[in-house]
C-alpha positions as CSV (number, residue, x, y, z in Angstrom):
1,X,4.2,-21.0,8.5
2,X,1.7,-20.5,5.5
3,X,3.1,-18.6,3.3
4,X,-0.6,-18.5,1.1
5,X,-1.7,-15.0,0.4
6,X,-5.4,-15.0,1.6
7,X,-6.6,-11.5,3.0
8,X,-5.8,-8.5,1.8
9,X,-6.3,-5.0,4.4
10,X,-6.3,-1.8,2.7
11,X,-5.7,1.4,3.6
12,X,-8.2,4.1,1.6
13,X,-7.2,7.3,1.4
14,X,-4.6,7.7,-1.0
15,X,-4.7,4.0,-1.4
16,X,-7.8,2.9,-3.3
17,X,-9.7,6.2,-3.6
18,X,-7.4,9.7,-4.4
19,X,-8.5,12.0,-1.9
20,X,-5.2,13.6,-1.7
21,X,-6.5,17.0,-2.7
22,X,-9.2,17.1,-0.2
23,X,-7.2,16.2,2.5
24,X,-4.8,18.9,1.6
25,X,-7.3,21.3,1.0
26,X,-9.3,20.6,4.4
27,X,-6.1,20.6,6.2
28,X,-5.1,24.3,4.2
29,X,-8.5,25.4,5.2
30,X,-8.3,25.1,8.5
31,X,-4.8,25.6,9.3
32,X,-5.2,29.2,7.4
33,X,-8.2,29.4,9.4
34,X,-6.3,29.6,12.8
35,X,-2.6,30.6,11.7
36,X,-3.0,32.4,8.2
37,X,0.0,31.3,6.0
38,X,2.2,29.7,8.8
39,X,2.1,26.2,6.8
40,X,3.1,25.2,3.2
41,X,1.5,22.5,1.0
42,X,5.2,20.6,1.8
43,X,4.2,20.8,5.2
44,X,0.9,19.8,4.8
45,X,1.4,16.8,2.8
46,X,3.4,14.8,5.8
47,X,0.3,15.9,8.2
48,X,-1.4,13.3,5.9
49,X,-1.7,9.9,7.6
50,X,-1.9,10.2,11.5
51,X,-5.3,10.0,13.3
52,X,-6.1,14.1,13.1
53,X,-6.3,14.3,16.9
54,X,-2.6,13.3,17.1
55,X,-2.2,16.1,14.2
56,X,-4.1,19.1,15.4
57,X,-2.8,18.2,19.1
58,X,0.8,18.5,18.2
59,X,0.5,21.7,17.1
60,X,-2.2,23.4,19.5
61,X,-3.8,20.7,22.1
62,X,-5.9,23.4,23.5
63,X,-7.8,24.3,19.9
64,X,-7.1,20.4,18.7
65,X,-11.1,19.5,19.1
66,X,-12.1,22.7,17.4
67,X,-9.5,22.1,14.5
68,X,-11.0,18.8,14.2
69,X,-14.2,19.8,14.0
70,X,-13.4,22.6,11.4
71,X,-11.8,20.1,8.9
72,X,-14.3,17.4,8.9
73,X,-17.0,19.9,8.2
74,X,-14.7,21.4,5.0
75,X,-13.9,17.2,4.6
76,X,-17.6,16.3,4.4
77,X,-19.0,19.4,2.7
78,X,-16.3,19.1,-0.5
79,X,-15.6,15.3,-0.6
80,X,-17.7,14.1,-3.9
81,X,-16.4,17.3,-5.8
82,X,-12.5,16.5,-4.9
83,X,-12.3,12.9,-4.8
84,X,-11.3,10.8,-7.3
85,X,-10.4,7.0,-7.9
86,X,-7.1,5.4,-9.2
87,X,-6.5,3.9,-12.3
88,X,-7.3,-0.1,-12.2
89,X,-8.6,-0.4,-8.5
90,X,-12.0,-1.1,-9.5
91,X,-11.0,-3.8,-11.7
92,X,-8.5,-5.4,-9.3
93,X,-10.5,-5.8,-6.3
94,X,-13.4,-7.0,-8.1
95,X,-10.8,-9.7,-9.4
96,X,-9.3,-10.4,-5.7
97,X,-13.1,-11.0,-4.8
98,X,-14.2,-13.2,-7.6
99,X,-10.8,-15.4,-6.8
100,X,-12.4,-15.4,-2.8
101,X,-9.9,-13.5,-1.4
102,X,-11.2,-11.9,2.0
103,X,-10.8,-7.8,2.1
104,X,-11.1,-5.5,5.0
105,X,-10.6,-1.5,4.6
106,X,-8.7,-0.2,7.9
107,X,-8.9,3.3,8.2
108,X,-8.1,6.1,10.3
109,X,-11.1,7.9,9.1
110,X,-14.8,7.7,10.7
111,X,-16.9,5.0,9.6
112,X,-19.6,7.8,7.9
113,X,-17.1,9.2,5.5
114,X,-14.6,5.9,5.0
115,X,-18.3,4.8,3.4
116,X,-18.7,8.2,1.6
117,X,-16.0,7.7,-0.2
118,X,-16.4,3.5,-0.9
119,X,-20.0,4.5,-1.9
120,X,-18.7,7.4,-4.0
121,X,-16.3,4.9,-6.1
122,X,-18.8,1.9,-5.8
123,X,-16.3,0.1,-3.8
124,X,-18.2,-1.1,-0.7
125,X,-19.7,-4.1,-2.2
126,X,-15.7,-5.7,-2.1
127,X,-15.2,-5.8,1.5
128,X,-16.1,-8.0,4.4
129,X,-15.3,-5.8,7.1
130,X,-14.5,-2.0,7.8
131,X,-12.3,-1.3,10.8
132,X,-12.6,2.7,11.1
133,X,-11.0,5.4,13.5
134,X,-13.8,4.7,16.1
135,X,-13.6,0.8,16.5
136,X,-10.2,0.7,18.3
137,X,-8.7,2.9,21.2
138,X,-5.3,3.3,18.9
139,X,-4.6,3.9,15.6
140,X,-2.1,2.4,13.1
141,X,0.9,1.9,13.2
142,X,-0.7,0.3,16.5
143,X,-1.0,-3.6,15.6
144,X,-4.9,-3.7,17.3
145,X,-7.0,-2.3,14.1
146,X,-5.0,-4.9,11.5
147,X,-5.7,-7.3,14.7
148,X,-9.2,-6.7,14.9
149,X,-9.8,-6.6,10.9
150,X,-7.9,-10.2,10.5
151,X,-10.3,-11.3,13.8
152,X,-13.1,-10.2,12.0
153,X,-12.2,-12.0,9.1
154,X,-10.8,-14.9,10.9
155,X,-7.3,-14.7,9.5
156,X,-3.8,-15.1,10.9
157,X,-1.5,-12.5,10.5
158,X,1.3,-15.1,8.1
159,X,-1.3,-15.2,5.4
160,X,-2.7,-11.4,5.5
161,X,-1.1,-8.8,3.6
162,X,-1.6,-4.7,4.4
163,X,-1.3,-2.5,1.7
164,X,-1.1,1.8,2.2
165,X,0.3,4.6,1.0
166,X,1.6,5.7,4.2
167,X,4.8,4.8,6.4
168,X,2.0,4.0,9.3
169,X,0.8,1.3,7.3
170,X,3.7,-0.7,6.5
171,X,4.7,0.0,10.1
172,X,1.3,-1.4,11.5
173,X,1.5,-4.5,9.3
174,X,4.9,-5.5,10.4
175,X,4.0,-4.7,14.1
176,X,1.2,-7.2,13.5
177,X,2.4,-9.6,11.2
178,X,1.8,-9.5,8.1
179,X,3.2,-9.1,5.2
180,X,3.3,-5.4,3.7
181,X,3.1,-3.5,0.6
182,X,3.4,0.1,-0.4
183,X,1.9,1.8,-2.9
184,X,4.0,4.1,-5.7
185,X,1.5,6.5,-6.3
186,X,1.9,7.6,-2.7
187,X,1.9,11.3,-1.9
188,X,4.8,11.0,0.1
189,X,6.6,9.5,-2.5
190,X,8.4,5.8,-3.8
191,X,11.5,6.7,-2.3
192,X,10.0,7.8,1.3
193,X,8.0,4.3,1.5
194,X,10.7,2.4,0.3
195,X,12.4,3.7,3.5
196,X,10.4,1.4,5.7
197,X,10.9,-1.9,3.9
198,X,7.7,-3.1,2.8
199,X,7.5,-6.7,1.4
200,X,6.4,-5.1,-2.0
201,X,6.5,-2.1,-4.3
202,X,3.1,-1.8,-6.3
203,X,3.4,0.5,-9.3
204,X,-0.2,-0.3,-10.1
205,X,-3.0,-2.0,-7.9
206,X,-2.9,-4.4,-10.6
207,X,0.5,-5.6,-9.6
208,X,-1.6,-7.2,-6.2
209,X,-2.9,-10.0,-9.0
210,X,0.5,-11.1,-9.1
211,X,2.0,-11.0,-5.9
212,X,-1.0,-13.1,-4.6
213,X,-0.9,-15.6,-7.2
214,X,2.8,-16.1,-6.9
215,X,2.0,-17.1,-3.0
216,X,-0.2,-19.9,-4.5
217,X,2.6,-21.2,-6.5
């Protein structure tokens, strides 16, 4: 098995750009919308990760559509003003590509605002391929969008590593393969990560440069 780090998926949200306040906020919006007050910001933090159909549906399937369609309007109308971008990710991914590492973003998101947001932090020009919510029937931690992204990139799982902020992503990398790596600065928390055994513990994006360099070794 090659153990050579050579492609590196990402996660986005809450991973390379911070839109942990706008997803709160959309999700507060519409939930207050429908049940005033019912749900607490604690709450709403762990409806942060899942595709929103499997969200809204687990907690009305009969107004799930309409939910959804609710929060991506407050999503798209307040992104630029509520995202921002974490400290070093520019830099580091710039580095990655320089070195010829491949990249991929896999997302739950739509492709239109997974590029509003890469646009919005001039991160695009970094990555081969975008694997969004629409390109594959299931969603992480489903193996099939990792699957398709290392396809697309013509990698093998042994030398691919997936990197998130959520328990979904470190469980779709090990049900595909790869190696896996959790981010600190996680809204969810170190500890809650740390739960699901990822490979690696990043602090700071910049910690990437050295795990893939010690695979070289």
């Amino acid at each position: 098995m090659n153990d050579n780090i050579t492609t590196l998926l990402f996660d986005l949200d809450g991973t390379l750009i911070n839109t942990n306040e706008l997803i709160i906020a959309s999700f507060t919006d519409t939930l207050n919308h429908y049940y005033p007050g019912k749900y607490s910001r604690e709450e709403i933090i762990f409806f942060n990760g899942p595709p929103l159909k499997e969200t809204f549906s687990s907690i009305n399937p009969e107004l799930a559509d309409e939910m959804i369609a609710h929060y991506r309007k407050h999503n798209w109308e307040n992104h630029d003003a509520l995202v921002t971008q974490f400290e070093g990710v520019y830099e580091t991914l710039q580095s990655l590509k320089q070195s010829g590492y491949k990249l991929a973003i896999v997302t739950t998101k739509l492709r239109d605002v997974a590029e509003k947001g890469l646009g919005l932090a001039n991160l695009g020009q970094f990555f081969q391929v975008i694997v969004s919510g629409e390109d594959t029937e299931k969603a992480k931690p489903d193996p099939a969008p990792l699957q398709l992204a290392l396809s697309k990139l013509g990698s093998s799982p042994e030398e691919a590593l997936m990197i998130g902020d959520n328990f979904h992503d470190i469980q779709a990398g090990k049900n595909a393969g790869t190696k896996t790596a959790a981010v600190a600065w996680s809204l969810k928390g170190r500890a809650f990560l740390q739960g699901y055994g990822p490979d690696f513990m990043l602090e700071k994006m910049s910690d990437l440069l050295d795990i893939v360099e010690r695979t070289q070794a």
